[in-house]
C-alpha positions in Angstrom: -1.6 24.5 -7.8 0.2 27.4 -6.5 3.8 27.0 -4.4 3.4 27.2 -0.6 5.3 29.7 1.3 7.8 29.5 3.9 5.7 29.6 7.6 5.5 33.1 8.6 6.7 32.6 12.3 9.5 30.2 11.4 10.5 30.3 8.2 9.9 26.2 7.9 8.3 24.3 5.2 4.5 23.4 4.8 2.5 21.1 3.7 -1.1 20.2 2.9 -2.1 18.1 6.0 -6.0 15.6 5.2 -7.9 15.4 8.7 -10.6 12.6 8.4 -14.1 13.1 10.7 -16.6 10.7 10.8 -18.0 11.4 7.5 -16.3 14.4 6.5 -12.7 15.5 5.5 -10.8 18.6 6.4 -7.8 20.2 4.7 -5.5 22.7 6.6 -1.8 23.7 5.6 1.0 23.1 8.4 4.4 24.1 8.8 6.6 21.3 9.5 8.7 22.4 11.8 6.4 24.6 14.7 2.9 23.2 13.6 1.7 26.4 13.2 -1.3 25.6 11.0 -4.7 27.1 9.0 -8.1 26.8 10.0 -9.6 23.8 9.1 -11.8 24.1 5.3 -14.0 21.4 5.0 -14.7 19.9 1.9 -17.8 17.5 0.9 -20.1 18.9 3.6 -22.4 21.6 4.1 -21.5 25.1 5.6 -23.0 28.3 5.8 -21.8 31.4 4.9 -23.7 35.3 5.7 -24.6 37.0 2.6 -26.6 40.1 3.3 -27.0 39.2 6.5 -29.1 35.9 5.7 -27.5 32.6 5.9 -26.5 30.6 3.0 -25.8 27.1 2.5 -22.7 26.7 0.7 -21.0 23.3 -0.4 -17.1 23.6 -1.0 -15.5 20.6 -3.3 -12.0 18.9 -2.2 -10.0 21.0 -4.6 -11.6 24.5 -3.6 -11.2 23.4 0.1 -7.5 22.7 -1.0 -7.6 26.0 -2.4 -8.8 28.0 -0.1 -6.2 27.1 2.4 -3.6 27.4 0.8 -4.5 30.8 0.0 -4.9 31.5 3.6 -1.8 29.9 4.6 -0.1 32.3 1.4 -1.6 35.4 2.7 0.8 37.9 4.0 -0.5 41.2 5.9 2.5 43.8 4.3 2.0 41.3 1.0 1.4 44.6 -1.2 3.0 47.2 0.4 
């Protein structure tokens, strides 16, 4: 899995936080120190998602929901500039 970076408004460590619903889990990425945080990707669960402009039903396993946040929380804007 890839490294996590430093939090962009702090400079603090992150980590991989697990939010339990009733019947459902969540994975976000937080930064220790401000709690600045991702949205939250669920994983096990139905969402939807617009593909040419229809709705589609799209089911997201725990370790692309771990994925996908951490690549949101790795995102930079000036990343390749």
């Amino acid at each position: 899995m890839e490294k996590l970076k430093p939090c962009p408004y702090c400079g603090g460590e992150a980590d991989i936080q697990h939010k339990s619903f009733y019947m459902s889990s969540a994975y976000c990425v937080e930064c220790k120190v401000c709690r600045t945080r991702t949205k939250l990707v669920f994983a096990d669960t139905i969402g939807y998602k617009v593909v040419d402009n229809k709705f589609k039903e799209t089911r997201y396993d725990t370790l692309t929901a771990i994925k996908m946040v951490v690549d949101l929380w790795n995102r930079r804007v000036n990343e390749n500039v």
